[in-house]
N, CA and C atoms of all chains as a GROMACS GRO file, in nm:
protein
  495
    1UNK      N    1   3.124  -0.883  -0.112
    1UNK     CA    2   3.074  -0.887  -0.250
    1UNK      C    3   2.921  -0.901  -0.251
    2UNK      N    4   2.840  -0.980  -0.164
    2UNK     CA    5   2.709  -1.022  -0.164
    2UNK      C    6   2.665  -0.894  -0.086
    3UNK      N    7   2.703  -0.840  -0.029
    3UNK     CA    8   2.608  -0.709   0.054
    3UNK      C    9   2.637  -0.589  -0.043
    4UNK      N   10   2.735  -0.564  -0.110
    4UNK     CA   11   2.756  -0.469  -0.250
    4UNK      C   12   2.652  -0.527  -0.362
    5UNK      N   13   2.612  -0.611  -0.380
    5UNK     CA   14   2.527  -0.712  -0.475
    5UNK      C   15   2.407  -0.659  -0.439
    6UNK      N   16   2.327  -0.669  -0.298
    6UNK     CA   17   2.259  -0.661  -0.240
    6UNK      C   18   2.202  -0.494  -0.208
    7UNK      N   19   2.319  -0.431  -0.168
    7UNK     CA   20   2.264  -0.267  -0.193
    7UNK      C   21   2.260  -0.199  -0.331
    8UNK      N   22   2.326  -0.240  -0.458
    8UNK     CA   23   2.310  -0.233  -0.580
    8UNK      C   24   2.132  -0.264  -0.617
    9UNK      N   25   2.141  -0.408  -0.624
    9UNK     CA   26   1.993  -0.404  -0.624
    9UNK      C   27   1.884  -0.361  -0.532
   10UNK      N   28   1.921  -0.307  -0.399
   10UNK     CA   29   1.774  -0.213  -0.347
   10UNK      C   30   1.824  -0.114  -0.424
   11UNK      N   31   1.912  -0.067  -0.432
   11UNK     CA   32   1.923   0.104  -0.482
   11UNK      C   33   1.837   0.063  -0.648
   12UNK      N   34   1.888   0.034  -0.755
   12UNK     CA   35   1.804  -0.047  -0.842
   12UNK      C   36   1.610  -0.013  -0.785
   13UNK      N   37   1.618  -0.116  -0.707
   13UNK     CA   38   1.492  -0.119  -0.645
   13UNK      C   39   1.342  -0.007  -0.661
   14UNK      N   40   1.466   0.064  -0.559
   14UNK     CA   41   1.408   0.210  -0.527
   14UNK      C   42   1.426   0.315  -0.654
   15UNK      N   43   1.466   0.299  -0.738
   15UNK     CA   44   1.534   0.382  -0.889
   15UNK      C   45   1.355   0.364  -0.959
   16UNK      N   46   1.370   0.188  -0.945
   16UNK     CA   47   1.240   0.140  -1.049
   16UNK      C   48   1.092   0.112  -1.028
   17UNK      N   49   1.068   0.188  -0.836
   17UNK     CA   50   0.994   0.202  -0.797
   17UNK      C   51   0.895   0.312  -0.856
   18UNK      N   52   0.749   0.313  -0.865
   18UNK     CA   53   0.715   0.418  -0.887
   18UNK      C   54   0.692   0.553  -0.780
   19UNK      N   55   0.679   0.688  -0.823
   19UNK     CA   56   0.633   0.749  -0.750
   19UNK      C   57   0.488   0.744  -0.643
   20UNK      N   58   0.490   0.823  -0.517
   20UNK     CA   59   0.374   0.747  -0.447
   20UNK      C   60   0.255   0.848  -0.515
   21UNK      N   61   0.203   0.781  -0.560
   21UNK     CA   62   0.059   0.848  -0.604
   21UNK      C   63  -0.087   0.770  -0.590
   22UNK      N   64  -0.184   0.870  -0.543
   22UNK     CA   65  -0.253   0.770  -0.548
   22UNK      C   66  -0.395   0.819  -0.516
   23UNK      N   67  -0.521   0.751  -0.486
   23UNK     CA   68  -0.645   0.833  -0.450
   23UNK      C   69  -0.633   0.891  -0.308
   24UNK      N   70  -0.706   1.007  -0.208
   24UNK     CA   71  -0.648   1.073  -0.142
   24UNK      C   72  -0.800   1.016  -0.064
   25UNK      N   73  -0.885   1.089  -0.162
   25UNK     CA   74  -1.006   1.094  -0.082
   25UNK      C   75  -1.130   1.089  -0.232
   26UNK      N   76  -1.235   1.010  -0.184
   26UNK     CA   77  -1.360   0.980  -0.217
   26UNK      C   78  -1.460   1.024  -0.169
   27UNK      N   79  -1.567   1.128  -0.207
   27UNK     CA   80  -1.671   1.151  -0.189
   27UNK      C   81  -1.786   1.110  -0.254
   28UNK      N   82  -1.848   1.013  -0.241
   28UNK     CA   83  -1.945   0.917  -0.317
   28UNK      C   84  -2.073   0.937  -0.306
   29UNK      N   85  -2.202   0.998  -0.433
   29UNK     CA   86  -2.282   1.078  -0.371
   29UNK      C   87  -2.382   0.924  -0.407
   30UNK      N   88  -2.445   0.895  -0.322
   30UNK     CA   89  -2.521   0.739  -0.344
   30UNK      C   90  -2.676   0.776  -0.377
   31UNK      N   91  -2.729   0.696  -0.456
   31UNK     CA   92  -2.890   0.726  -0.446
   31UNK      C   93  -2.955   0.625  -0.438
   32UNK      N   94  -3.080   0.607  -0.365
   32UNK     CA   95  -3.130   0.500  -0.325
   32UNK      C   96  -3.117   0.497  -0.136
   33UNK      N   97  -3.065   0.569  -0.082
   33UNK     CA   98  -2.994   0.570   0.038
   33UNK      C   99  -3.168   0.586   0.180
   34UNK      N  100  -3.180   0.542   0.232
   34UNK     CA  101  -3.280   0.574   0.330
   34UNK      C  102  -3.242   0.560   0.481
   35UNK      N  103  -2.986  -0.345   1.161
   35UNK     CA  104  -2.895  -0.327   1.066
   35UNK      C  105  -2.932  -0.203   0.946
   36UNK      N  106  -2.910  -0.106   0.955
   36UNK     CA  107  -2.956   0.050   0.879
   36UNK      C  108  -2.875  -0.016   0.736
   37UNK      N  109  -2.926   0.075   0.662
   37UNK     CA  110  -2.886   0.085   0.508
   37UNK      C  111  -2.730   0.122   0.519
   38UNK      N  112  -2.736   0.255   0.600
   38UNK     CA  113  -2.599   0.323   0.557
   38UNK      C  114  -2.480   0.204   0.615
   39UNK      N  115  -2.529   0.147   0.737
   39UNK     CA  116  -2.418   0.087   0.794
   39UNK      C  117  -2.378  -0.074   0.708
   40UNK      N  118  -2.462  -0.106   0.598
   40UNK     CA  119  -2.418  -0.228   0.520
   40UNK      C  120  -2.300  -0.156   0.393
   41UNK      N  121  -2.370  -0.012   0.400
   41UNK     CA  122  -2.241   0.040   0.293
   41UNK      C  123  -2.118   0.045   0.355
   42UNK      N  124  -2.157   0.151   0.496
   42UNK     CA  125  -2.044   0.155   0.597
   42UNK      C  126  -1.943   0.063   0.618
   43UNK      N  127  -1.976  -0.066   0.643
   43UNK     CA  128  -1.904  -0.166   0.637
   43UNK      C  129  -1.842  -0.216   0.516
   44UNK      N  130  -1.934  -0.263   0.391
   44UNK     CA  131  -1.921  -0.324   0.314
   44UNK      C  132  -1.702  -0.157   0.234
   45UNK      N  133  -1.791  -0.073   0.233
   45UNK     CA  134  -1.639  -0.005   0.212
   45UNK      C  135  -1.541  -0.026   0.295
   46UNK      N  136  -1.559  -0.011   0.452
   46UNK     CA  137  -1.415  -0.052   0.512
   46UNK      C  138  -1.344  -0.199   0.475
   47UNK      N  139  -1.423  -0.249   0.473
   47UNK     CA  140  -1.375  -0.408   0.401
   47UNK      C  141  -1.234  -0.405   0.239
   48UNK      N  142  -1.251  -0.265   0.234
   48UNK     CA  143  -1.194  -0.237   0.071
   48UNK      C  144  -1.047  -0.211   0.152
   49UNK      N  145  -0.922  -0.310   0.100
   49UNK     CA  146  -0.850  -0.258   0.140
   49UNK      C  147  -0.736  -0.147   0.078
   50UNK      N  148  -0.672  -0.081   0.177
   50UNK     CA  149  -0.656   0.066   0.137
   50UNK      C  150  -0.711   0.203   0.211
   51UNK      N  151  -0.860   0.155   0.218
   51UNK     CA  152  -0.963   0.191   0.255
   51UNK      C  153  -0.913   0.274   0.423
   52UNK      N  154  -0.876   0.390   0.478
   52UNK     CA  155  -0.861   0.474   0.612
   52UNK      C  156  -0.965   0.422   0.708
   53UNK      N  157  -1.100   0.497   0.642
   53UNK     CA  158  -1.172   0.581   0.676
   53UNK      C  159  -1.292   0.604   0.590
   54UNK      N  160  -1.453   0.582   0.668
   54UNK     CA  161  -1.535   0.577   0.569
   54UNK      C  162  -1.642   0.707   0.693
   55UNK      N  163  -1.743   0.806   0.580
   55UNK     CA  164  -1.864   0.827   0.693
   55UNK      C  165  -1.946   0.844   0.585
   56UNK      N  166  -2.018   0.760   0.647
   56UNK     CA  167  -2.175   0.755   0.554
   56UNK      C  168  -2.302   0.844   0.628
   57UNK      N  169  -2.344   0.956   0.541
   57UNK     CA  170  -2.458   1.045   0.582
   57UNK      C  171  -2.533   0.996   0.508
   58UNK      N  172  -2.644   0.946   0.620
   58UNK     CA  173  -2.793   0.948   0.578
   58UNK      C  174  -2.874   1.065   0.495
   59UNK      N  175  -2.835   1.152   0.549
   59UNK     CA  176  -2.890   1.328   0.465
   59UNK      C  177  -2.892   1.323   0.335
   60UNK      N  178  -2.724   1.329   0.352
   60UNK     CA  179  -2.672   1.370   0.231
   60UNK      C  180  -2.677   1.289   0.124
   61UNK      N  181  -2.706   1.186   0.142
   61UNK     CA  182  -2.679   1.046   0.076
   61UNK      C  183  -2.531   1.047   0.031
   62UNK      N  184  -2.420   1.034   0.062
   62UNK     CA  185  -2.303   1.046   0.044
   62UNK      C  186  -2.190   0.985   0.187
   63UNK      N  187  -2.153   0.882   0.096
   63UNK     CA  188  -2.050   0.841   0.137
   63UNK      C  189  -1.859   0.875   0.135
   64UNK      N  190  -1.814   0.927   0.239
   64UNK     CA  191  -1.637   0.980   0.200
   64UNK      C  192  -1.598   0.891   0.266
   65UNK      N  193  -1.479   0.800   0.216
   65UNK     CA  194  -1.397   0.780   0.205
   65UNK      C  195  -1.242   0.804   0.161
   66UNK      N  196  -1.187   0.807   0.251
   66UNK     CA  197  -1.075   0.798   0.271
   66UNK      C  198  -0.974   0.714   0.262
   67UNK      N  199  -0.862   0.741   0.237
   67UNK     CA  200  -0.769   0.598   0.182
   67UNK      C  201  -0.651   0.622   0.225
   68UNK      N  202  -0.581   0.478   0.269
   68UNK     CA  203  -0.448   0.517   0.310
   68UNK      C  204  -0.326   0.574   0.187
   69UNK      N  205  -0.227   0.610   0.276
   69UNK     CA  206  -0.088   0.591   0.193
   69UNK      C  207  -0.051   0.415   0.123
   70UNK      N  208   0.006   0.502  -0.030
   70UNK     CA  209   0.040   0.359  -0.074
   70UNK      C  210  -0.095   0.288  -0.169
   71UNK      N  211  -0.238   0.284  -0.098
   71UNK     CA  212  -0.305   0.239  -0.153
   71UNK      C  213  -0.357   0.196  -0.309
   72UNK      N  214  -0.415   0.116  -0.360
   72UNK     CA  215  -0.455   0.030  -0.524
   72UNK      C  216  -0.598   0.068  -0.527
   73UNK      N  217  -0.678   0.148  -0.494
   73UNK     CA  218  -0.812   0.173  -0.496
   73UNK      C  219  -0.873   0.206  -0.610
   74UNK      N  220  -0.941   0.227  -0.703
   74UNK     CA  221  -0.983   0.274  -0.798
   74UNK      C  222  -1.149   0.291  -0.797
   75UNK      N  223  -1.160   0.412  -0.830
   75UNK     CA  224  -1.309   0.457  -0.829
   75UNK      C  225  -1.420   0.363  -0.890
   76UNK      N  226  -1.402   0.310  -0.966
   76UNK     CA  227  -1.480   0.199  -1.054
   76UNK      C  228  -1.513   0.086  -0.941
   77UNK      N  229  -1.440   0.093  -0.921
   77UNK     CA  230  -1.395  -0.052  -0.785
   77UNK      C  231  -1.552  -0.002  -0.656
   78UNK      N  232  -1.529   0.112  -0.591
   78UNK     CA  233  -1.637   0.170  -0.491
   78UNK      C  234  -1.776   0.199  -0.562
   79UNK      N  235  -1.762   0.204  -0.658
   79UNK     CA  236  -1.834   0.215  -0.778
   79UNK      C  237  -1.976   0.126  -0.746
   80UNK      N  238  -1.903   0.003  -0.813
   80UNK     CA  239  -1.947  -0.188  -0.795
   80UNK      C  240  -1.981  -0.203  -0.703
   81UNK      N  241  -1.882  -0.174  -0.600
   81UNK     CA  242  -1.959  -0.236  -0.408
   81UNK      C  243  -2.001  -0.111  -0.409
   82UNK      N  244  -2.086  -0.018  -0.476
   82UNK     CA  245  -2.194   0.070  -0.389
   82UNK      C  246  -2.315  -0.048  -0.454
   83UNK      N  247  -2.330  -0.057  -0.596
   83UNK     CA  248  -2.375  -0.100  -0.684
   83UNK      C  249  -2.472  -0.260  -0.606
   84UNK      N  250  -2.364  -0.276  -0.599
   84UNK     CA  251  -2.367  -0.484  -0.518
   84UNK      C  252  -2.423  -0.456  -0.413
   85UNK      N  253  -2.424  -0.378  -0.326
   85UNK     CA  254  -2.535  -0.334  -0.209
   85UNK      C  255  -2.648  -0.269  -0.266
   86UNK      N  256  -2.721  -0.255  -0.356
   86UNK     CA  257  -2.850  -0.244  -0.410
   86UNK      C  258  -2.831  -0.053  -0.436
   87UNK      N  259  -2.748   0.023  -0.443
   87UNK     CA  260  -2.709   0.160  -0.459
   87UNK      C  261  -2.715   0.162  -0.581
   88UNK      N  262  -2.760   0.316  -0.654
   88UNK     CA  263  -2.677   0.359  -0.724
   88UNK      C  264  -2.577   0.509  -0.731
   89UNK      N  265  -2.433   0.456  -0.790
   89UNK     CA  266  -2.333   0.556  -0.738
   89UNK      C  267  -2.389   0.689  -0.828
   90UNK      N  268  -2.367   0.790  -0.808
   90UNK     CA  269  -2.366   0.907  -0.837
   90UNK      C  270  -2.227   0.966  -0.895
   91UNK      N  271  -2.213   1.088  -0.920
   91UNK     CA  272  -2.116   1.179  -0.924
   91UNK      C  273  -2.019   1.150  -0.818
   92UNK      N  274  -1.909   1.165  -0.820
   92UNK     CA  275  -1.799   1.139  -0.718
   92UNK      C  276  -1.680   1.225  -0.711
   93UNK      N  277  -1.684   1.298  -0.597
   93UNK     CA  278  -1.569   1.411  -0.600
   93UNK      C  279  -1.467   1.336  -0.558
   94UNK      N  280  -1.334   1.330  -0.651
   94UNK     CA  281  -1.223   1.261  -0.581
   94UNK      C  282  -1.079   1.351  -0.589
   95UNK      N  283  -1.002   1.352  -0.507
   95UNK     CA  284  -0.876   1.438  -0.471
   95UNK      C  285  -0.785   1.251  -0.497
   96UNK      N  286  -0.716   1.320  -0.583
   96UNK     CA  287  -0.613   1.216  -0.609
   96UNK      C  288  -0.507   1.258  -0.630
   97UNK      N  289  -0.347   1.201  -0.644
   97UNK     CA  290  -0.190   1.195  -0.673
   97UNK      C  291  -0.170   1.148  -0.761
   98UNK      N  292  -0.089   1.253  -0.883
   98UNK     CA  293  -0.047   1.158  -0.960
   98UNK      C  294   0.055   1.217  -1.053
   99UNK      N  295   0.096   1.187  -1.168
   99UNK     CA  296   0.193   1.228  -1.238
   99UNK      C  297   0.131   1.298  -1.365
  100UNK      N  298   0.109   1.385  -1.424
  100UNK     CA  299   0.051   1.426  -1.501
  100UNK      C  300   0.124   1.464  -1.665
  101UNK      N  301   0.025   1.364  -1.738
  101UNK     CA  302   0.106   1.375  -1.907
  101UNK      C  303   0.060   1.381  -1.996
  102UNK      N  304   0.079   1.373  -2.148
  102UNK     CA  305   0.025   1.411  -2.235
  102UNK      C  306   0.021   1.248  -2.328
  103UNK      N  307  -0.051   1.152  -2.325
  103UNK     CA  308  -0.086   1.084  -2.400
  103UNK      C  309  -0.170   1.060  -2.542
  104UNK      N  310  -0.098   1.057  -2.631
  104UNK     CA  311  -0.150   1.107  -2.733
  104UNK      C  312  -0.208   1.202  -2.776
  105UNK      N  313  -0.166   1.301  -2.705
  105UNK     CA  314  -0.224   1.460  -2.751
  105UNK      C  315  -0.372   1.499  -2.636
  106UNK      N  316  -0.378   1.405  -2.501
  106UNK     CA  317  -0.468   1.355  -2.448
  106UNK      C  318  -0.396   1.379  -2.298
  107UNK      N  319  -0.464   1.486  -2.190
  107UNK     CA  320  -0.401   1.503  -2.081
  107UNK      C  321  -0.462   1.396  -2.008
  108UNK      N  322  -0.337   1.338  -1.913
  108UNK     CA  323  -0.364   1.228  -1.833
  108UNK      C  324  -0.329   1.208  -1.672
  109UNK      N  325  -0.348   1.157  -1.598
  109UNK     CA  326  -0.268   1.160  -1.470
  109UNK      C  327  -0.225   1.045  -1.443
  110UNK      N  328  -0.145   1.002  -1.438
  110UNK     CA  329  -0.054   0.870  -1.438
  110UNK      C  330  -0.052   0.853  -1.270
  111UNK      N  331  -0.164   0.749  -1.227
  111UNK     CA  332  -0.175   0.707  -1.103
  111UNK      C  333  -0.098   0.554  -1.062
  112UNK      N  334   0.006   0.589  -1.050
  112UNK     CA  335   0.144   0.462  -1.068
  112UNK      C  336   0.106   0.374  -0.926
  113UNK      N  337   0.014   0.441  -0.830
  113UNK     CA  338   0.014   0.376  -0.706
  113UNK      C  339  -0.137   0.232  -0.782
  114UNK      N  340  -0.171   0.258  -0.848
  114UNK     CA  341  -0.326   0.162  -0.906
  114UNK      C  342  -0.286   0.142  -1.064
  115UNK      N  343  -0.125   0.118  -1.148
  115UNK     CA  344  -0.120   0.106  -1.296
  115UNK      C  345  -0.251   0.173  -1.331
  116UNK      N  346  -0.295   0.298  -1.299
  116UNK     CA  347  -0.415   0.362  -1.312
  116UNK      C  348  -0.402   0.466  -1.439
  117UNK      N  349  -0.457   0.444  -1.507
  117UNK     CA  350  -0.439   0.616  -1.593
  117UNK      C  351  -0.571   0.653  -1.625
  118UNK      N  352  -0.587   0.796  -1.554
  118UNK     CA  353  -0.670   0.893  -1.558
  118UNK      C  354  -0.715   0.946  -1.662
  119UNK      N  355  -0.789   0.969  -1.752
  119UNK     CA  356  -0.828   1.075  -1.849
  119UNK      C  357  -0.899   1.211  -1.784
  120UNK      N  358  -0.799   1.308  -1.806
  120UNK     CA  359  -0.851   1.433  -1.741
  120UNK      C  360  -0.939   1.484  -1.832
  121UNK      N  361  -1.088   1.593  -1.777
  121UNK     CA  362  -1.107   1.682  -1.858
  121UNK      C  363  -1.152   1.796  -1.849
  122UNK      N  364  -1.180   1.882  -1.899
  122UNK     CA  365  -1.182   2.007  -1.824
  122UNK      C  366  -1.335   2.042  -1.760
  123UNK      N  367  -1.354   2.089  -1.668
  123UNK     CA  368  -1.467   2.128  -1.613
  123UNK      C  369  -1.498   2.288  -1.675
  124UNK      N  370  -1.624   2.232  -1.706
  124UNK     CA  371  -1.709   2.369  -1.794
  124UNK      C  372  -1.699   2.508  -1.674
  125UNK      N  373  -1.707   2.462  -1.540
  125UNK     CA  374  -1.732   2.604  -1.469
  125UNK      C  375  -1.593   2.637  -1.433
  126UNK      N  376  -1.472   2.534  -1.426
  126UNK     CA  377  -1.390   2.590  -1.409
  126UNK      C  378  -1.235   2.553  -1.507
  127UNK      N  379  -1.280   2.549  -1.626
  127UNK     CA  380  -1.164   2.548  -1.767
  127UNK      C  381  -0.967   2.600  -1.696
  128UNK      N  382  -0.987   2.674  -1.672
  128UNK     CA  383  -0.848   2.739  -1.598
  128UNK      C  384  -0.799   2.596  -1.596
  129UNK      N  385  -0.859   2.560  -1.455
  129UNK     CA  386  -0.742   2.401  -1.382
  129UNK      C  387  -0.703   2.345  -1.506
  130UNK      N  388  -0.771   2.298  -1.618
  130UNK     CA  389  -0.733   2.212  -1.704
  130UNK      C  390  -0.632   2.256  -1.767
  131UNK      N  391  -0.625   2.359  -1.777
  131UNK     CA  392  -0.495   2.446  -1.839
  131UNK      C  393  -0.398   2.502  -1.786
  132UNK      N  394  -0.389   2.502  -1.689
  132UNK     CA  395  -0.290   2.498  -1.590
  132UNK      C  396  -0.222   2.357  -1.574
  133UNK      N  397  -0.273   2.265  -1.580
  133UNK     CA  398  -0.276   2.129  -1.572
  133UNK      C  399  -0.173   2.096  -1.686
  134UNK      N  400  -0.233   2.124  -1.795
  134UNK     CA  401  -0.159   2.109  -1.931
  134UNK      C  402  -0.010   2.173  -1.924
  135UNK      N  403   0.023   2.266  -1.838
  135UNK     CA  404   0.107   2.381  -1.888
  135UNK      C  405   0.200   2.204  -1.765
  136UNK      N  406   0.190   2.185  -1.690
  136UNK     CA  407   0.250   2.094  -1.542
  136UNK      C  408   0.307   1.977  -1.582
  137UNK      N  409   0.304   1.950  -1.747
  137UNK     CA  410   0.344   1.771  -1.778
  137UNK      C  411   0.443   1.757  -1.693
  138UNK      N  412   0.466   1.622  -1.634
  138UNK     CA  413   0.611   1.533  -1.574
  138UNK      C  414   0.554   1.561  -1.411
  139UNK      N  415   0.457   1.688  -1.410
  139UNK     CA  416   0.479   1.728  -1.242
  139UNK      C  417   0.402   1.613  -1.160
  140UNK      N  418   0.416   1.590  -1.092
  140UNK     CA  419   0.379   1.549  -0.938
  140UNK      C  420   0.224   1.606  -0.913
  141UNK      N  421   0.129   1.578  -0.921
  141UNK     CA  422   0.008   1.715  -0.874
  141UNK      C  423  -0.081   1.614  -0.779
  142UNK      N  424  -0.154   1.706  -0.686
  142UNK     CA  425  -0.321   1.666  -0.659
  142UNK      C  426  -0.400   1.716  -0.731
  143UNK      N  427  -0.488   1.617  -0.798
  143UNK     CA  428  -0.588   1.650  -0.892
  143UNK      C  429  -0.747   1.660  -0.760
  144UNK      N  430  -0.800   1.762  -0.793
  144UNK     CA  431  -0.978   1.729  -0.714
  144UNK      C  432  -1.047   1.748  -0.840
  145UNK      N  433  -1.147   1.703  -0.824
  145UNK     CA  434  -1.243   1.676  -0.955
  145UNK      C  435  -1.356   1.586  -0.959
  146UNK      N  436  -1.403   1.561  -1.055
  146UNK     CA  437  -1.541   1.484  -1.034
  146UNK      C  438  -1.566   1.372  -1.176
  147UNK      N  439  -1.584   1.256  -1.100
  147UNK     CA  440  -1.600   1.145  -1.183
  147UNK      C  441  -1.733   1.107  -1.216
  148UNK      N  442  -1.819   1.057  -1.311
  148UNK     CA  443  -1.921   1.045  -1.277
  148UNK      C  444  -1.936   0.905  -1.373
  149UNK      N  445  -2.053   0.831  -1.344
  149UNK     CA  446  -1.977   0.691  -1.315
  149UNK      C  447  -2.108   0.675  -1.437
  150UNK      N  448  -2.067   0.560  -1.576
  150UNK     CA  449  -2.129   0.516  -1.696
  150UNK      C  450  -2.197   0.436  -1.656
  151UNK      N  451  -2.288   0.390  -1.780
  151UNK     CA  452  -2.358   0.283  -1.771
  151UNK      C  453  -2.282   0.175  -1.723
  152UNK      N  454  -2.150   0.095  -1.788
  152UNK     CA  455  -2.078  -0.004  -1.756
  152UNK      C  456  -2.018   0.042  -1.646
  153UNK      N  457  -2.027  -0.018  -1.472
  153UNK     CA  458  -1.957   0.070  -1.367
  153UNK      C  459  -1.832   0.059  -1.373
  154UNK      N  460  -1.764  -0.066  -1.449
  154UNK     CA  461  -1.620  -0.086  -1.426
  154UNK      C  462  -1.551   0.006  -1.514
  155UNK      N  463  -1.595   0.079  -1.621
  155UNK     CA  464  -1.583   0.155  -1.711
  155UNK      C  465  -1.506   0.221  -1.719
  156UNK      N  466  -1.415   0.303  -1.755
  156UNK     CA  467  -1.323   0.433  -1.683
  156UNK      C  468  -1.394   0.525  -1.784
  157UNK      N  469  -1.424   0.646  -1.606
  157UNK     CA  470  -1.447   0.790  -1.650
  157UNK      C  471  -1.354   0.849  -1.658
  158UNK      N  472  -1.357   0.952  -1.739
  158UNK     CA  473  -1.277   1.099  -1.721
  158UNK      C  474  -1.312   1.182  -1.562
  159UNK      N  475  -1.182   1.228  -1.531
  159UNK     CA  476  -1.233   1.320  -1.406
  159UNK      C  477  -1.216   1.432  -1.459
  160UNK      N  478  -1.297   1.506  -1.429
  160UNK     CA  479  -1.302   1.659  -1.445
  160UNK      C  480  -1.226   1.788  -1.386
  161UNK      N  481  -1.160   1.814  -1.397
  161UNK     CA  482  -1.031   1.873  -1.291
  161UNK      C  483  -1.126   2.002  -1.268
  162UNK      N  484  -1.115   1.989  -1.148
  162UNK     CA  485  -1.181   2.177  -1.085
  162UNK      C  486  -1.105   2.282  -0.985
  163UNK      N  487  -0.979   2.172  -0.943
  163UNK     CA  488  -0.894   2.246  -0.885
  163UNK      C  489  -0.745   2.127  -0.862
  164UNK      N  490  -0.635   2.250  -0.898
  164UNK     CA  491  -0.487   2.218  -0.933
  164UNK      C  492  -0.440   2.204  -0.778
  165UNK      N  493  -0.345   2.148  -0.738
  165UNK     CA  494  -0.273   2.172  -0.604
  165UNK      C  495  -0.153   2.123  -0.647
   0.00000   0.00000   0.00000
């Protein structure tokens, strides 16, 4: 009963997870730089 | 102790943070970021800022979910509770509309942020190319 409990809520889990998104890459143009 | 290498450092310290190379030339710093990562442009923004910099224009390639908020295209960056305000780039209008046609999709956005008076501020990125 507790390991059915237990894969219910990861599955849950993973349902209410968000998708992976996210910044990839930064190109940062700076000024002041010497 | 060089200029570039107090930025150099002071970004790897950001966690999330891959991968940093700072050109002296160019004056431009890339960074790179892992999987998973909470980073937000505003954020690199400040620590360029806090090291005596000021940030510039910023080309960023990001993931995200792309939607229509109030009549207002957005990219829903779920990895940073982040939301994007997209907008269209004057030289290249297409992406943005292509963009529009994609609600619910999954996309990489590249584009260019360019950072306000207030640094913590949120810009619009400028979409210049769809993936």
């Amino acid at each position: 009963m507790r390991k059915k409990l237990l894969l219910v809520a990861c599955a849950f889990m993973i349902v209410a997870l968000p998708g992976r998104a996210e910044l990839l890459q930064v190109d940062l143009s700076i000024f002041g730089m010497d | 102790m060089t200029c570039a290498h107090v930025v150099d450092v002071a970004l790897k310290k950001v966690a999330g943070v891959e991968s940093v190379d700072v050109s002296l030339n160019k004056g431009l710093a890339t960074v790179k970021l892992k999987p998973g990562n909470t980073v937000a442009v505003p954020q690199l923004w400040q620590l360029i800022h806090s090291k005596g910099y000021t940030p510039k224009a910023t080309a960023v390639s990001v993931r995200g979910d792309l939607a229509n908020v109030q009549g207002r295209l957005q990219l829903k960056v779920s990895g940073t509770k982040d939301t994007l305000a997209l907008a269209a780039d004057p030289k290249n209008p297409a992406a943005y509309n292509e963009a529009s046609k994609k609600l619910g999709q999954t996309v990489i956005v590249q584009g260019v942020m360019t950072p306000r008076k207030e640094l913590n501020a949120a810009a619009p990125l400028q979409i210049n190319q769809l993936k």
